[in-house]
N, C-alpha and C positions, 0 to 999 in steps of 0.2 A: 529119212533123207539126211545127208551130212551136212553138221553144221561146223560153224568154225569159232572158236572161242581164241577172243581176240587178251592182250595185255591188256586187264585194271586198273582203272584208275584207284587205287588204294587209299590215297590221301590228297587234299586240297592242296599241295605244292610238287606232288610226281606228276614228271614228264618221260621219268626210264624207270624200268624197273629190272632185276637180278631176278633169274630161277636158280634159289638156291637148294632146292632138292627135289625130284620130280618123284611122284608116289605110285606115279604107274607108270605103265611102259606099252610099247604099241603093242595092240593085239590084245589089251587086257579089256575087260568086260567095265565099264562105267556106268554105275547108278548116281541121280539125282541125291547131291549133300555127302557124296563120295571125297575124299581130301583128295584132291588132284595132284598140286606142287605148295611148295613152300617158295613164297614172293619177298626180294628182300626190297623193300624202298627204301624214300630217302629218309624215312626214320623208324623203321623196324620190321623186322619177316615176319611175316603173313602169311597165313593159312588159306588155301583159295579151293574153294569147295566147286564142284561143279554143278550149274544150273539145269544139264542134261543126262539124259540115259542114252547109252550106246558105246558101243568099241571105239577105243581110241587109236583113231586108225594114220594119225601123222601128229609130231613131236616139232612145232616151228623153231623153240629155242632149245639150242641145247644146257645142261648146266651147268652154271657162271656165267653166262652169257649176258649182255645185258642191249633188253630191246627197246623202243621208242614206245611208252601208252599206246595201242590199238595195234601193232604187230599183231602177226598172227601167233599165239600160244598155243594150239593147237586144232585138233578135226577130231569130231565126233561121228560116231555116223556107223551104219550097216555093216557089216562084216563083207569083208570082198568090194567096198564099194569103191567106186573110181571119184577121185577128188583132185585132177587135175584139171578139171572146168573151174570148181571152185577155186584152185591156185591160182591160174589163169585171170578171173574174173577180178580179185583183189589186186594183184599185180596192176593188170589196166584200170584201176578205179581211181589206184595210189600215183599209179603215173599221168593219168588224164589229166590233172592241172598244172605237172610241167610239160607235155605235149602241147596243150594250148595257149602257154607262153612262148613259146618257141614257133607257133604258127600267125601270133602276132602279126597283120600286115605292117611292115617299117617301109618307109619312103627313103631310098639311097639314092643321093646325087654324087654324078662325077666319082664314079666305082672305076678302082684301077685294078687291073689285073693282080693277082695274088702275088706276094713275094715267096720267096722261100725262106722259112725262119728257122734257125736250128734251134732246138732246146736243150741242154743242159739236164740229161737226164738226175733227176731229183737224187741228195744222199741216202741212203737205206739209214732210218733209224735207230735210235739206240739201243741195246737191249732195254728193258725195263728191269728194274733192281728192284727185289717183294719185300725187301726187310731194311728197316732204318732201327737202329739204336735197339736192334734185341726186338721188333714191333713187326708183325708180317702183314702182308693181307691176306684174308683166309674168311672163308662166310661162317655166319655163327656154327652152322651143324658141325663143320671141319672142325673149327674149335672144342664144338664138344665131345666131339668125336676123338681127336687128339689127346684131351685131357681123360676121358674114360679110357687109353690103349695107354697112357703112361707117356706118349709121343710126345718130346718137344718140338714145338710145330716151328720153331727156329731153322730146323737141319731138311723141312720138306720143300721141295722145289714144284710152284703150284704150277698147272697144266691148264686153267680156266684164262680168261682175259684179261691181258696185262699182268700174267704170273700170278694171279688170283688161285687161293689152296684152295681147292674141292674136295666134297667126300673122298670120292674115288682116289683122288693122291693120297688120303688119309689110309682107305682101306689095301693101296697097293704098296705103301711105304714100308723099306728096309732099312733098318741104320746100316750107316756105313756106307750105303749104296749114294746117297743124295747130297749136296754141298750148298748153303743155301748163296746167294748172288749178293754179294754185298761187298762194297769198299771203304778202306778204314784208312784214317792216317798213321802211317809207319813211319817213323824213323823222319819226322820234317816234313814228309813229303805230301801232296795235297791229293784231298779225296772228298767223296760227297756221297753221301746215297739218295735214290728216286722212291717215292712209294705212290701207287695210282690213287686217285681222289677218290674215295668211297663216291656213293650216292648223296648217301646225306650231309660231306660236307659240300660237295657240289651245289646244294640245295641252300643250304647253311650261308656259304660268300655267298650266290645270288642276289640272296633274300637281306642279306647286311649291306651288301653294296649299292641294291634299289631304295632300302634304308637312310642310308648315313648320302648319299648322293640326290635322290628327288626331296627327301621332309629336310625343311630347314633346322637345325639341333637346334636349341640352345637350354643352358643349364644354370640351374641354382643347386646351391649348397647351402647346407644351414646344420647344425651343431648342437647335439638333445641331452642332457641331463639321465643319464640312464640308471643312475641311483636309486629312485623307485623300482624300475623296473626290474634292479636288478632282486632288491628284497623282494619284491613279488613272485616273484620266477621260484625265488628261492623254496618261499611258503606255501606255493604250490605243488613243485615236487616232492616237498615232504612230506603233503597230506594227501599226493594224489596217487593214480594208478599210472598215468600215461605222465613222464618224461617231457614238459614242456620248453621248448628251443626260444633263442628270441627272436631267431625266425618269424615266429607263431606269434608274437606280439606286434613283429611288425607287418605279417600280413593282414590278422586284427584292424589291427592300429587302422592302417590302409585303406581298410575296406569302410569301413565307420568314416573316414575322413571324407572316401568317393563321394560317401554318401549325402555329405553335407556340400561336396563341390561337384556336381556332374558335371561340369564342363572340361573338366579332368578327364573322365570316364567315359570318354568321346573319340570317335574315328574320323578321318579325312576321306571323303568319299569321292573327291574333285568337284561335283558341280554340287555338292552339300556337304554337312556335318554330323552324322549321327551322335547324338547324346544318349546313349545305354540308360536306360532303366535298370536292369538286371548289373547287375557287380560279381563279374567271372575275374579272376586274379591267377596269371600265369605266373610259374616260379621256375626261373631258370636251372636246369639239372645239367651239371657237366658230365660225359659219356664220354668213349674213347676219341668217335669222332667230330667230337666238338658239342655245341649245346642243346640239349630237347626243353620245351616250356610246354610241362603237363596243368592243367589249369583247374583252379579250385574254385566250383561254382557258387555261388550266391555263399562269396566269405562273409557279409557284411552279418548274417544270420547266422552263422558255425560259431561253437564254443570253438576256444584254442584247442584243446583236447583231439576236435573232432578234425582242424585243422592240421594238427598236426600228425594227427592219421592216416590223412588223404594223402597230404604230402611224403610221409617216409612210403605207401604203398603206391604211388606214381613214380615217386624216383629209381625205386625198386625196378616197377617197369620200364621203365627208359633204358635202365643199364642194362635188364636183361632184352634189351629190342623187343619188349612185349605190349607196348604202348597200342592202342587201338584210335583213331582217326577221332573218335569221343573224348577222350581223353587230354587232345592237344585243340583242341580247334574250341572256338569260340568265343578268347582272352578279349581281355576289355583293358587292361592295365596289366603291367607288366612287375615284376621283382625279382631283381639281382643281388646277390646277395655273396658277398667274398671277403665278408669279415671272418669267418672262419678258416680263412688262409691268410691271414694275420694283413691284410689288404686296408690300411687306412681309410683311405678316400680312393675313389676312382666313378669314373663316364663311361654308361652305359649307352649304345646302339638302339634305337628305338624298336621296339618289336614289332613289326605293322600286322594288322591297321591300329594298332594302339595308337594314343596320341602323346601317349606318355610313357617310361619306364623309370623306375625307381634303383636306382644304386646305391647298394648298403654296405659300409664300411664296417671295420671293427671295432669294439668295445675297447677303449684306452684309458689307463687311469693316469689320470694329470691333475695339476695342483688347479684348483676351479674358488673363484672369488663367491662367497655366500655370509649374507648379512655382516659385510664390511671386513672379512677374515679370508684369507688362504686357506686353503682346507685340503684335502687330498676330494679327488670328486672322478667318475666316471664319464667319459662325455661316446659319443657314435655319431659320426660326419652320414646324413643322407645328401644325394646329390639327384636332384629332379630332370631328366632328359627330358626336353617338349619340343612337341610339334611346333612351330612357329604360325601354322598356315590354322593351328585350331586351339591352341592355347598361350592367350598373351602372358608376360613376366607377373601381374598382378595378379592373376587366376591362379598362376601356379605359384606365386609367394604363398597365397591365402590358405591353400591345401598343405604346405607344407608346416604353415602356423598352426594348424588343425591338427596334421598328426605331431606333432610338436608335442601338443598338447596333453593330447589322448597318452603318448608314450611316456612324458614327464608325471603324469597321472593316472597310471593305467587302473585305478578304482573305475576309470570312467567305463572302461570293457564288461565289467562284469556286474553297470550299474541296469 
């Protein structure tokens, strides 16, 4: 009997998702844990294996397409067999609940006769422009595809939704033949280009804007002696195997600090506040489009070594869209980190349901006062974003005195 295999929910923040390559094709023979298609969400393509045996005998999305969670992705089912009941049946399922808003009984008083309104037939839209600043939009495979034929994927004009590059543009593309859609300022004159919002940043504004608009922000900063830290760093790459970041000190640092302040290490649930036992520490990764927070579970317990491990092999992930829903989900505490783009000070966006995120500035050498003298000294601006609604100014002073502490003394890490 044919079934119908609907769009996955892949990750706890998809509402759409991208077929960015289908691996069969109607008529093909489908076994159970067969690779169906490749799913791009809003934070990485996916492999979507099929739960059933049988022909696949209709294609609901085609590729680049992009459909709503529970669309139909395909039909399974018997060779020859008729699935126009099944079409039929989801159609009226999905429309049943606007059918019986529209049969609503409404009570109208003193109804006049209709007017006649003319409407102003609507402007035809703009083209969509696929390339800004030398940057297309193209789904991973196209890209790889492009880079393995030598292709600069600049000159391909995509054929997918909203000029989105697909395999197939890759595999039909002729230089010379293609011109890609894009306007430049020439000579004074004014111009601008459009590019369409991936998934993931789509997902990305929502999720800052439910952010920084319902948790009330507010922020401390405070100013840490990283003189120790830095000789330690130092004495550690010398005698170790693994390359230690001070990243890996301040995610450390951090986790040790939760531990001493749970009330930190807490979510806003509305009609409660959960305080985390467990210390999961998400680290902000910048990607093309826009930021992934792969999370590093029970830091408070990881040597740096091992910290620092996880983290180059998640970021890894992230940039190559290979991230698995395990990997992003379950943060307790957040860290930002943009001193290595030479970023002083700066406020970070809460990462919900964190109640907190940590933003790390750069390592600066400035003249710093020590036992009554000017001295040349290192100092690193942290700047503490908190919930208002779950962590008051005192909670979160006292955490940042603690890692204060810990980083001014980093003996304390490896006591």
């Amino acid at each position: 009997m044919a079934e119908i295999v609907y769009m996955p929910k892949l990750s706890d923040t998809m509402t759409e998702g991208v077929v960015a390559e289908w691996h069969k094709k109607v008529g093909d023979n489908v076994e159970s844990g067969d690779l169906l298609a490749d799913i791009e969400t809003d934070k990485a393509t996916m492999e979507f294996e099929s739960f059933q045996d049988g022909v696949l005998l209709y294609i609901g999305v085609e590729t680049g397409q992009t459909v709503p969670v529970d669309s139909i992705l395909a039909i399974l089912g018997e060779k020859g067999e008729d699935i126009d009941a099944l079409l039929k049946a989801d159609k009226k399922k999905k429309s049943a609940p606007a059918e019986k808003e529209k049969t609503k009984k409404v009570e109208v008083v003193n109804v006049e006769a209709p007017k006649k309104i003319e409407v102003a037939e609507p402007a035809k839209a703009a083209p969509v422009v696929t390339a800004s600043n030398g940057r297309v939009v193209a789904s991973p495979l196209a890209r790889k595809l492009a880079k393995e034929k030598g292709i600069n994927i600049n000159q391909v004009v995509g054929s997918g939704e909203n000029g989105r590059i697909i395999k197939s543009d890759i595999d039909n593309f002729k230089p010379g033949t293609q011109t890609t859609a894009i306007v430049r300022t020439i000579g004074g004159k004014e111009g601008y280009t459009e590019e369409p919002v991936s998934q993931m940043r789509k997902v990305i504004a929502q999720r800052l804007a439910e952010s920084k608009f319902t948790a009330p922000h507010f922020y401390l900063t405070m100013e840490i002696d990283m003189d120790n830290a830095i000789a330690a760093r130092k004495a550690l790459n010398e005698n170790g195997d693994v390359k230690i970041s001070f990243n890996d000190f301040v995610v450390k640092a951090s986790a040790m600090a939760l531990r001493k302040h749970p009330k930190v290490n807490s979510s806003w649930l509305g009609d409660s506040v959960r305080y985390n036992e467990h210390i999961h520490i998400g680290v902000a990764v910048a990607v093309d489009e826009g930021l992934l927070v792969p999370v590093i579970r029970h830091a408070d317990i990881k040597g740096m070594a091992e910290i620092n491990t996880e983290v180059k092999d998640l970021a890894g992930k992230a940039r190559d869209k290979k991230l698995q829903p395990s990997d992003w989900e379950g943060n307790t505490f957040t860290i930002s980190n943009l001193g290595m783009f030479g970023i002083e000070e700066f406020t970070a966006i809460i990462n919900s349901p964190d109640a907190c995120i940590l933003a790390v500035g750069g390592i600066k050498q400035v003249p710093v006062v020590k036992n009554g003298q000017v001295v040349p000294g290192n100092t690193m601006k942290l700047t503490l974003s908190c919930d208002h609604r779950v962590v008051d100014g005192v909670v979160g002073s006292a955490f940042l005195q603690t890692l204060k502490n810990i980083l001014e003394n980093p003996v304390l890490m490896f006591a």
